[in-house]
ZATITOR-493018 format. One line per field, with one value per residue (C-alpha): x, y, z. Coordinates in Angstrom, 2 decimals, m for minus. Layout:
N
xx: [X, ...]
yy: [Y, ...]
zz: [Z, ...]
END
This chain:
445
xx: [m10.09, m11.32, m10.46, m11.95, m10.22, m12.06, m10.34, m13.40, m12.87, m15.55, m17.14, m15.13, m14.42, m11.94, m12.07, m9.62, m10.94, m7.74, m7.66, m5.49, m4.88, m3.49, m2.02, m3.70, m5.64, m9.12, m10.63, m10.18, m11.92, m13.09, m16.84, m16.70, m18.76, m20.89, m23.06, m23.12, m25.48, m23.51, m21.78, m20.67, m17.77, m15.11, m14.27, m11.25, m11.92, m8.56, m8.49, m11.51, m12.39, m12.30, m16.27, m17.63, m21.04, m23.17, m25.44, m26.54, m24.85, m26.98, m24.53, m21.67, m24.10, m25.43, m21.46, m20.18, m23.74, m23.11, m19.37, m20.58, m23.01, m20.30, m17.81, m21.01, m21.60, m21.35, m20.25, m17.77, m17.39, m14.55, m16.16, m19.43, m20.77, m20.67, m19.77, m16.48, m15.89, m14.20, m13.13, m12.75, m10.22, m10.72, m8.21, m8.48, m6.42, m6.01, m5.58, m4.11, m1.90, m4.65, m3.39, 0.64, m1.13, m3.98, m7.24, m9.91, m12.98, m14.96, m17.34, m14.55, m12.51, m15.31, m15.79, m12.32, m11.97, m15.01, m13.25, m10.38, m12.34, m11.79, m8.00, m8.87, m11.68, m11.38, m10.66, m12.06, m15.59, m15.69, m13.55, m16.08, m18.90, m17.39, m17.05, m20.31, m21.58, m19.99, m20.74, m24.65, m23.93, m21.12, m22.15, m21.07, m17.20, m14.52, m13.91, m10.14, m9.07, m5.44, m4.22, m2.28, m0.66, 0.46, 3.96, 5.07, 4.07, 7.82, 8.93, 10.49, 9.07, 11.62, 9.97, 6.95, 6.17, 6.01, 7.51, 3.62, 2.46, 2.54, m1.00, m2.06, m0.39, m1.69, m5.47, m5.87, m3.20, m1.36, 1.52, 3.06, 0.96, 2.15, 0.69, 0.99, 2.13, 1.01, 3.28, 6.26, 6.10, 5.66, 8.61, 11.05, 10.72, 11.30, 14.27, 15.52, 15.36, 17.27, 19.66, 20.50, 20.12, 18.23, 15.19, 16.16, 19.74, 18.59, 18.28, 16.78, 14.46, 11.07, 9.37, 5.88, 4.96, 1.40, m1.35, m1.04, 2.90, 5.10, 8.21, 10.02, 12.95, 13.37, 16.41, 16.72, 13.92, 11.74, 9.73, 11.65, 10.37, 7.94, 6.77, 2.77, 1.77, m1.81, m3.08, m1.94, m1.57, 1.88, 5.36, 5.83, 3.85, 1.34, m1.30, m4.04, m2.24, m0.12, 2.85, 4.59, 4.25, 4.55, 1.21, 1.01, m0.12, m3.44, m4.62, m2.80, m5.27, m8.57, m7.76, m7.11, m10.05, m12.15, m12.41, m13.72, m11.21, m13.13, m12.84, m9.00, m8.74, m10.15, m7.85, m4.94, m6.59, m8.12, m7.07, m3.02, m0.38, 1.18, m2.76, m2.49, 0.78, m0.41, m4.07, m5.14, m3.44, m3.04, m1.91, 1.43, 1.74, m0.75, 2.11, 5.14, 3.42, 2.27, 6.19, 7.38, 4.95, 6.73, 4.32, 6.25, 4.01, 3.95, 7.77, 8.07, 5.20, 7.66, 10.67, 8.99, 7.91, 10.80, 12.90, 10.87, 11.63, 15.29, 15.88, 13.65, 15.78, 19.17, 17.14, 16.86, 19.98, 21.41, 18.70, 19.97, 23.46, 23.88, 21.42, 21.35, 18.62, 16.52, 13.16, 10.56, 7.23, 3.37, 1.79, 4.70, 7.20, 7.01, 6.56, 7.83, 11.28, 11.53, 10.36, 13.12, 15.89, 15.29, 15.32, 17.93, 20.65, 23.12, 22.49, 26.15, 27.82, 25.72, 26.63, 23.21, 23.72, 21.24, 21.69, 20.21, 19.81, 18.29, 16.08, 14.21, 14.16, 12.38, 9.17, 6.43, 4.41, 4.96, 8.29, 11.01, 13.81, 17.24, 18.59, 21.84, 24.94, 28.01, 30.23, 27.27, 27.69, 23.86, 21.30, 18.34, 15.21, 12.09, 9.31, 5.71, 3.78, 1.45, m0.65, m3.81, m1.50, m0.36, m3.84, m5.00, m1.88, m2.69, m6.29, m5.44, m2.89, m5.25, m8.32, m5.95, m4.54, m0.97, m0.52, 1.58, 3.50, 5.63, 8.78, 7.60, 6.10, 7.29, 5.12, 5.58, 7.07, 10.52, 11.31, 13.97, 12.01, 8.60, 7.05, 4.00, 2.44, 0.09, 2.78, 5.21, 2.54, 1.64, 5.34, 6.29, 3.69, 5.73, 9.05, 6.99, 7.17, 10.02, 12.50, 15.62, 13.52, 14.90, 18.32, 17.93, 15.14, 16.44, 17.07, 18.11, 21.69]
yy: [22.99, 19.96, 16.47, 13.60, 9.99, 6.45, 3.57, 0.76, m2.64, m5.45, m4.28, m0.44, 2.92, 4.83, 8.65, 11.67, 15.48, 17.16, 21.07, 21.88, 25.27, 25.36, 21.81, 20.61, 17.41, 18.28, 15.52, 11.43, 8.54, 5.47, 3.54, 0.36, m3.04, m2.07, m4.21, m5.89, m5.17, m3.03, m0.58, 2.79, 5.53, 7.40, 10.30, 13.14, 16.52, 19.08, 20.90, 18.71, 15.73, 12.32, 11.38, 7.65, 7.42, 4.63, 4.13, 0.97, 0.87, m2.43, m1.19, 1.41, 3.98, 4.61, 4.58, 7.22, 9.56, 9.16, 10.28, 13.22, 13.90, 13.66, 15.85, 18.49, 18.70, 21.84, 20.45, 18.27, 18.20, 19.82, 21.55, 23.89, 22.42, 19.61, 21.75, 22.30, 18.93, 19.34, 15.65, 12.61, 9.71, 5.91, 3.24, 0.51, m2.83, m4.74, m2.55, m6.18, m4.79, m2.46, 0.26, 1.86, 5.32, 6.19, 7.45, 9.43, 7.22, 6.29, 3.77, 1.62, 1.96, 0.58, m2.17, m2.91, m3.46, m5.49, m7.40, m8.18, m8.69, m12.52, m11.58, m9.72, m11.18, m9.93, m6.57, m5.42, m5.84, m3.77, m1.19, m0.85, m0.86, 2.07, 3.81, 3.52, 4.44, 8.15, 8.53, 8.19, 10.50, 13.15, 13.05, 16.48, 15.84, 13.95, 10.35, 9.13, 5.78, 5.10, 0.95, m0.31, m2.24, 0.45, 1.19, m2.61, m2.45, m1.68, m4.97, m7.28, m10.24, m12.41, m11.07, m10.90, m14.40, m17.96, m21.03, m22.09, m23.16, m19.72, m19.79, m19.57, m15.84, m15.09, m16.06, m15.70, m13.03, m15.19, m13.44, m11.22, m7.86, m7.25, m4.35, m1.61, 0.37, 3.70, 3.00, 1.51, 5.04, 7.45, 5.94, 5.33, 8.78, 9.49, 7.53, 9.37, 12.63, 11.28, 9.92, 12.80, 11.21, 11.59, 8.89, 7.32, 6.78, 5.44, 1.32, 0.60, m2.71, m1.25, m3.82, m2.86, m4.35, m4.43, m6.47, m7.10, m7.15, m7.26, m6.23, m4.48, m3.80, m0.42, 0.07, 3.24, 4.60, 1.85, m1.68, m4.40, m6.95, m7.37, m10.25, m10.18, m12.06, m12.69, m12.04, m10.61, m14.23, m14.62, m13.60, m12.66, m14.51, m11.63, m11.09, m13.91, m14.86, m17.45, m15.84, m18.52, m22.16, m25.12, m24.88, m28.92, m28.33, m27.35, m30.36, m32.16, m30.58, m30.89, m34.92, m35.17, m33.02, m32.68, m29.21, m27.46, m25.00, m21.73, m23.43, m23.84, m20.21, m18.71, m20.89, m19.57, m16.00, m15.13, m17.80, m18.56, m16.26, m15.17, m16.09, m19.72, m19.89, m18.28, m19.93, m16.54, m13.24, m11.10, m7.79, m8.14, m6.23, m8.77, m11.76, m9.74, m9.23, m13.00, m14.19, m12.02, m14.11, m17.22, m18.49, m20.61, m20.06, m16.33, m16.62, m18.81, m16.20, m13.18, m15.33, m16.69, m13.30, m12.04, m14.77, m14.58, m10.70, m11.06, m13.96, m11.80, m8.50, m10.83, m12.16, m8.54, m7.32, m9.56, m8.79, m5.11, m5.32, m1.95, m1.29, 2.41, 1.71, m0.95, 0.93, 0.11, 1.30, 0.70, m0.47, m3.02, m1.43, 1.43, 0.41, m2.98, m2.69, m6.47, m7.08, m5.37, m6.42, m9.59, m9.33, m7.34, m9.61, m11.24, m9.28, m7.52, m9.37, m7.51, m4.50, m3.88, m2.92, m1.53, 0.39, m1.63, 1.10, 3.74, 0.47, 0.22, 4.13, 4.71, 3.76, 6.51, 6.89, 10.81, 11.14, 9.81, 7.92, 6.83, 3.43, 3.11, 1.53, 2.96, 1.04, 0.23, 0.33, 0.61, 3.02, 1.89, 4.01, 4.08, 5.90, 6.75, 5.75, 8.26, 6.83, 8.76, 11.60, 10.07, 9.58, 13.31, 14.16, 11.82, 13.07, 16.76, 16.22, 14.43, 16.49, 19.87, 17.40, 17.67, 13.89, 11.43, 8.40, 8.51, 8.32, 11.30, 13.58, 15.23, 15.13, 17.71, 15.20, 14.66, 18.41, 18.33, 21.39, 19.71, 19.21, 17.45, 20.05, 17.59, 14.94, 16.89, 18.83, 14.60, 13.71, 16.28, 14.66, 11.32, 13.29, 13.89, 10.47, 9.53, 12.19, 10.25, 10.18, 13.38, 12.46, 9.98, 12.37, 11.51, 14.71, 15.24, 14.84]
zz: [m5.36, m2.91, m4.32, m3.11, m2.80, m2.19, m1.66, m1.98, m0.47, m0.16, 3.05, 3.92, 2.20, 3.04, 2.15, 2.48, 1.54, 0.22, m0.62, m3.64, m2.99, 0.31, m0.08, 2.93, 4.18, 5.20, 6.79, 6.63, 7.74, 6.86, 6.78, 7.89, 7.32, 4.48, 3.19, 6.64, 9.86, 12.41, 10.04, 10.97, 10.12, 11.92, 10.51, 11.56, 10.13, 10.46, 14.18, 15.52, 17.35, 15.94, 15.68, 15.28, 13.88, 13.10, 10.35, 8.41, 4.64, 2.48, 0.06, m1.15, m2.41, 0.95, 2.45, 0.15, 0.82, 4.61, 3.48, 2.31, 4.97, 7.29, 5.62, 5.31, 8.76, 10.22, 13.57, 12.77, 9.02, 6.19, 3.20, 2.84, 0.24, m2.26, m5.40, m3.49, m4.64, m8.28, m8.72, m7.50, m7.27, m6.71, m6.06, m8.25, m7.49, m10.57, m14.18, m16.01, m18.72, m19.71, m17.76, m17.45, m15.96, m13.86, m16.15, m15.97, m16.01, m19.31, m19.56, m21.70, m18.58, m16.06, m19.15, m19.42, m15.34, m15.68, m18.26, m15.99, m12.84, m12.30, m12.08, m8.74, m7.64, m3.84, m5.00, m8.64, m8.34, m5.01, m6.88, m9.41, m7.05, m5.79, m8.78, m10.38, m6.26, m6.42, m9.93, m8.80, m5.53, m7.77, m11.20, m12.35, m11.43, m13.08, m11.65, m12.15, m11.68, m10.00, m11.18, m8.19, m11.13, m13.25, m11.62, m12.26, m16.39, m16.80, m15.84, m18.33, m19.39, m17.72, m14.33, m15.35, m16.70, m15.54, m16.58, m17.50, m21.14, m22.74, m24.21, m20.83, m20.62, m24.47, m23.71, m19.61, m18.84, m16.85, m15.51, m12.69, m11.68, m8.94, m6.49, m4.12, m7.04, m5.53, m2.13, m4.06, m6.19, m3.36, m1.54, m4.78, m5.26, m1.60, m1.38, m3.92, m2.95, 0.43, m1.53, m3.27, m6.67, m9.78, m9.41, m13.03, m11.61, m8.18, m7.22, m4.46, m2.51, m1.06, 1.61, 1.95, 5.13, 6.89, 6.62, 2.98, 2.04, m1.30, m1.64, m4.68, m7.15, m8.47, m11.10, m12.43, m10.97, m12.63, m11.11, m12.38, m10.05, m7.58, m5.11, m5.44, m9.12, m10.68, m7.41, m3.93, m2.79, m3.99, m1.90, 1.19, 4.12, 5.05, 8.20, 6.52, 2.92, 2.58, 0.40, m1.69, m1.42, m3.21, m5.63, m5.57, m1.65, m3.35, m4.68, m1.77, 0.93, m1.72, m1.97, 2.17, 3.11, 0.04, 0.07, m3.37, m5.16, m3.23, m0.15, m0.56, m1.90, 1.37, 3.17, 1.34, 1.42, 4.68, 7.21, 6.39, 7.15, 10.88, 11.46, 9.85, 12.15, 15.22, 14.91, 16.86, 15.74, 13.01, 14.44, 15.17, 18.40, 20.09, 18.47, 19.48, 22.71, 22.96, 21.40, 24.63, 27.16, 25.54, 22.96, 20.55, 17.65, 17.91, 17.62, 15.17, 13.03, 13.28, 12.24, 9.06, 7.80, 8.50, 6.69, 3.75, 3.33, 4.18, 1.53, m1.09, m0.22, m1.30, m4.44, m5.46, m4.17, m6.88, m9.44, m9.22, m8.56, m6.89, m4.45, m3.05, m0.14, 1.72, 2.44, 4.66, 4.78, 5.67, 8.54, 10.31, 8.10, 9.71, 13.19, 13.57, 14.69, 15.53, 12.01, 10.65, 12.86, 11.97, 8.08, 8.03, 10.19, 8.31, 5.26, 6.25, 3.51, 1.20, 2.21, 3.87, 7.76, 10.09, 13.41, 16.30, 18.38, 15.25, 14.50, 17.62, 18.34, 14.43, 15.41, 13.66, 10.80, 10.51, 9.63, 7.59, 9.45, 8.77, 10.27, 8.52, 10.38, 10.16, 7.63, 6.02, 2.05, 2.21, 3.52, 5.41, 5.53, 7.09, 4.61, 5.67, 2.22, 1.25, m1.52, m1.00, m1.75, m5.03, m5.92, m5.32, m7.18, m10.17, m10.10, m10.27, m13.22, m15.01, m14.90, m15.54, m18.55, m17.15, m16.38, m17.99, m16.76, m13.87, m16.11, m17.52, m14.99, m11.71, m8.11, m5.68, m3.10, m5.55, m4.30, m1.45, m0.20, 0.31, 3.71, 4.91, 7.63, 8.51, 9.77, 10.96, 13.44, 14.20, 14.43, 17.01, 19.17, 18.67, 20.12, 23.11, 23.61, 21.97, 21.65, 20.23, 17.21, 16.63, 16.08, 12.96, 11.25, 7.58, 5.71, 1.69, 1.05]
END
């Protein structure tokens, strides 16, 4: 059985061909700049060479049928044909309080995400785009629907709400979403297994790191808090979003400059962050880089993001009294040693201590590493997120009607047996390069 995942943002879709049977990635890639002149994919089918392809996309339809072209292709594609296909799953951002589960997808459910939109509106409407797209190209499968929000519907309402007039929660739905749910359950359940623990009995603060960041409580195996709100504005300061502020600064800048309300929220959106502090760089390598060459600003980017995780990490240190692990994960989390380093000093006191040396040696995105100092009451992971494989996972369960809740159902990653071929073939490439890698591989207890 071939299931197909799409994760649809405003202008990109990105796509990974997974076969059931043998438990085994088929092909990934990603189309990007549709609806914009100059698009094109890159796709990487299993055993063969990474091809780049251009072709003009006016909208998603016409992305998701060059997907499928491309994973058709004798030459350089996955699958035979498209009835190998037996269902599909799509990423959606924002699920409100609508959703605690992913869902196979109704027309209520399309109506209902519709209905919600304006609380996403970067996000949902491409989302549903996408949906309705590869129901036109793959009408004969099931289409599933995985809520980014969904893991953080167990929080209380003390986390979850703001000190704002409560009709404006009872009639808008104003309250704390939060996101990254499919990372921050992938990696609690990780954590868990390396811990050695039952995932219900298991604490632990996951920083998702990358371009987009929020970090996360999990007690008892649950989301009790999270750092991203209505939107995926809120939090930590992230590679164009501002992370918190003081919301007064809003009308502040409209009176000085005059910009409109949209004008501010791009701001905020698409030009703050380590860009808004930088004025030139998002990806962090070319600030750590620039920080290195002396540029002030580039410094002063990696010291605010990592302040803002380190004082969130002690907020939720004291939120769950007994934490088990500090994870990081995603794009920086993963790779950006200096990142870490620096949110993690001085958090000793709590009991949380990292390894210099481990820190700057974990560096991969193919294997689980273990930072921990020694003393250190706390352990420190590094987690590769793998949330196209919760989505295949969800989408399977669902359409075989085994699926429930996470509180209630078991993925094959919780085993202490289970391997990803795929990454560790990648990761001993990394050793080649890296060897002391080897030595702080984390393992189950």
């Amino acid at each position: 059985m071939v299931i197909l995942t799409l994760n649809c943002g405003s202008s990109s879709v990105k796509y990974q061909v997974y076969d059931w049977k043998v438990r085994s990635v088929l092909a990934t890639g990603i189309v990007e700049r549709v609806t914009m002149e100059g698009s094109f994919i890159k796709h990487q089918a299993k055993g063969k060479t990474e091809v780049r392809r251009e072709y003009e996309c006016p909208s998603h339809k016409e992305a998701i049928e060059l997907i499928i072209r491309t994973i058709l292709d004798p030459e350089t594609g996955a699958i035979k044909s498209i009835n190998d296909i037996k269902a599909v799953g799509h990423r959606a951002v924002h699920g409100g309080d609508r959703f605690s589960k992913s869902v196979i997808v109704t027309g209520q459910v399309i109506e209902t995400l519709r209905d919600i939109q304006d609380l996403a509106p970067l996000h949902n409407p491409a989302n549903i785009i996408g949906i309705e797209s590869a129901q036109a190209v793959l009408p004969d499968v099931p289409h599933c629907a995985i809520l980014d929000t969904a893991w953080h519907q167990t929080m209380p309402k003390q986390a979850f709400l703001y000190a704002l007039p409560y009709e404006w929660y009872e009639k808008y739905g104003v309250r704390r979403y939060g996101f990254h749910g499919t990372s921050f359950l992938y990696t609690a359940k990780r954590a868990a297994v390396l811990l050695g623990r039952d995932p219900f009995d298991t604490n632990v603060i996951i920083a998702h790191i990358g371009n987009g960041s929020s970090i996360n409580a999990v007690k008892n195996g649950i989301s009790v808090d999270t750092s991203m709100g209505l939107t995926p504005l809120e939090g930590l300061v992230m590679g164009t979003r501002s992370g918190d502020h003081d919301p007064a600064i809003t009308y502040y800048i409209m009176r000085k400059t005059g910009m409109s309300p949209e004008e501010v929220e791009t701001q905020l959106n698409k030009k703050s962050g380590v860009l808004g502090i930088t004025g030139k760089w998002v990806d962090r390598r070319d600030i750590e880089i620039a920080a290195e060459d002396g540029n002030e600003r580039a410094q002063l980017a990696i010291e605010m993001e990592s302040y803002r995780i380190k004082k969130y990490i002690g907020s939720y240190a004291a939120v769950l009294g007994r934490v088990d692990a500090v994870v990081f994960t995603a794009g920086v989390g993963e790779r950006g040693p200096i990142t870490r380093e620096y949110a993690l000093n001085g958090l000793e006191n709590l009991g949380i201590k990292a390894d210099k040396e481990k820190n700057w040696i974990s560096m991969t995105r193919y294997a689980e590493t273990d930072i921990t100092a020694e003393g250190s009451k706390t352990r420190v992971f590094i987690i590769p997120t793998d949330e196209e494989l919760v989505m295949t996972e969800d989408t399977y369960a669902l359409i075989e009607g085994t699926y429930d809740v996470h509180t209630n159902f078991t993925y094959s990653f919780q085993s202490r047996d289970y391997v990803n071929a795929e990454r560790l073939e990648s990761f001993k490439q990394d050793l080649v390069k890296r060897p002391a890698m080897a030595a702080i591989v984390a393992g189950p207890k």
